[in-house]
C-alpha positions as CSV (number, residue, x, y, z in Angstrom):
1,X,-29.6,-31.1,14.9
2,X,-27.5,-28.2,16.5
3,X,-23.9,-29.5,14.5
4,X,-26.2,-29.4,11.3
5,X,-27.4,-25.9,11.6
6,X,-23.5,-24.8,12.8
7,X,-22.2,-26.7,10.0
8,X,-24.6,-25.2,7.3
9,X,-24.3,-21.3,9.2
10,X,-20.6,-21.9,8.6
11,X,-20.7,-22.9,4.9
12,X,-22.7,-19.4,4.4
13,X,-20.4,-17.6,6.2
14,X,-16.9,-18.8,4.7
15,X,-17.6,-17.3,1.3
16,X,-18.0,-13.7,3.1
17,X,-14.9,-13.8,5.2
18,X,-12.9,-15.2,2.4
19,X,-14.2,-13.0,-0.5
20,X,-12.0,-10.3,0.9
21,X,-8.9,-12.5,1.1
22,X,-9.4,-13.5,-1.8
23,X,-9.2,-9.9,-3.5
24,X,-6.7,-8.5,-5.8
25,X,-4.1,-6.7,-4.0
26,X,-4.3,-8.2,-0.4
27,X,-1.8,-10.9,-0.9
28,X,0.4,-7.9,-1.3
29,X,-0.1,-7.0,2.3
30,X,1.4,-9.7,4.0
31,X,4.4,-7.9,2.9
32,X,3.8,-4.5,4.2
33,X,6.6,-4.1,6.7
34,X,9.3,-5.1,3.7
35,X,7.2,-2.6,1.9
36,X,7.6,0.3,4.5
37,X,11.4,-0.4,5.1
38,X,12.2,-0.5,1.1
39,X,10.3,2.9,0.8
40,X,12.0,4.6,3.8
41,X,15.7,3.7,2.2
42,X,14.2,5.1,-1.3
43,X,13.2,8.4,0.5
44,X,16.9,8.2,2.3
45,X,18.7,7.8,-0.4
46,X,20.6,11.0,-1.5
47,X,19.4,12.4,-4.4
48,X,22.0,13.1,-7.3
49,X,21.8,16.2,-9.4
50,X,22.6,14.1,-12.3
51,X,20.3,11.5,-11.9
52,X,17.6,13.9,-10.9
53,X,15.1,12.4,-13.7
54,X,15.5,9.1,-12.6
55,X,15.1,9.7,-8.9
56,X,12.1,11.6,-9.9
57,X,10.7,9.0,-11.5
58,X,11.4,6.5,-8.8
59,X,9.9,8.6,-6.3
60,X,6.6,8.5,-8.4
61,X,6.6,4.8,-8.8
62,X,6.8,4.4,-5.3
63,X,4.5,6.9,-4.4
64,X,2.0,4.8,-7.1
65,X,2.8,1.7,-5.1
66,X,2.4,3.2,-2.3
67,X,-1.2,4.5,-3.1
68,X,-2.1,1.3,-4.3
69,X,-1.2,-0.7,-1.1
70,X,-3.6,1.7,0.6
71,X,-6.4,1.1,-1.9
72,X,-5.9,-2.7,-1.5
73,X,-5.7,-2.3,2.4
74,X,-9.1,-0.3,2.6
75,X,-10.7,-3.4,1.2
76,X,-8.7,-6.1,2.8
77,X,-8.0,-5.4,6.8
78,X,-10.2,-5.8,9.6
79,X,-11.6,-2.5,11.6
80,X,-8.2,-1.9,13.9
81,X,-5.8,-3.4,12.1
82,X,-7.3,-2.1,9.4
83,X,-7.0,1.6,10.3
84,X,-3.0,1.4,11.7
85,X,-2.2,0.1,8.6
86,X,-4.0,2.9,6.6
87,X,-2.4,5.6,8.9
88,X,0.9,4.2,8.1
89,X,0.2,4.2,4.5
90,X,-1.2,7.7,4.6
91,X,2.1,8.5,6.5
92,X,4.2,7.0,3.6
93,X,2.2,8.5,0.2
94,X,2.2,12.1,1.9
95,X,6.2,11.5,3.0
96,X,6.5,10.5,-0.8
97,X,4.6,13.6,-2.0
98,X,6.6,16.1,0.0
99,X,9.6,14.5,-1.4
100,X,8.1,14.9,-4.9
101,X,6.7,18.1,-4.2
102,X,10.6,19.6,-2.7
103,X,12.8,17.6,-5.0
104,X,10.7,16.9,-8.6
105,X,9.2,20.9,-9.4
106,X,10.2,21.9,-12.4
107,X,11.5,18.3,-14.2
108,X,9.7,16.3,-16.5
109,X,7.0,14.1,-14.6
110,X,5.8,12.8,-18.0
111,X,7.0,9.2,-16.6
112,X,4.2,9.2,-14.0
């Protein structure tokens, strides 16, 4: 009798823990570290007076990526986990809008 009410407690609980996994977006997390590393060498890279535009723009898609990783994350992680990896998203967007802020015044941001 015991094994029958685990088993059926179970089968009510699955569809909870998995409906978050199962959300738009947290695949994407999996992948957070590669995420972080490609968006530090973006912010590294020097910027070029000529291709000021297009850095621009990159900056913004990234931040935008960025942004949306932390969307997707506020869903998908558990409580500690869950904040670190908000705190190192928040870390990245407002790294990305400094940059944007410093290197983009004054250009066309009409790509955003």
């Amino acid at each position: 009798m015991l094994r029958i009410i685990i088993f059926a407690f179970a089968l009510l609980i699955d569809p909870a823990i998995t409906a978050a996994a199962e959300m738009p977006g947290c695949s994407q997390l999996s992948d957070l570290s590669a995420d972080c590393l490609r968006w530090a060498a973006v912010r590294k890279k020097p910027l070029n007076p000529a291709h000021n535009e297009e850095s621009c723009r990159s900056y913004g898609t990234n931040f935008f990526e960025a942004v949306t990783t932390r969307q997707a994350a506020s869903f998908c992680r558990d409580s500690i986990d869950r904040q670190r990896t908000l705190e190192l998203l928040d870390s990245e967007i407002n790294a990305f809008n400094d940059l944007i802020a410093r290197q983009c015044s004054g250009t066309s941001n009409e790509s955003f």
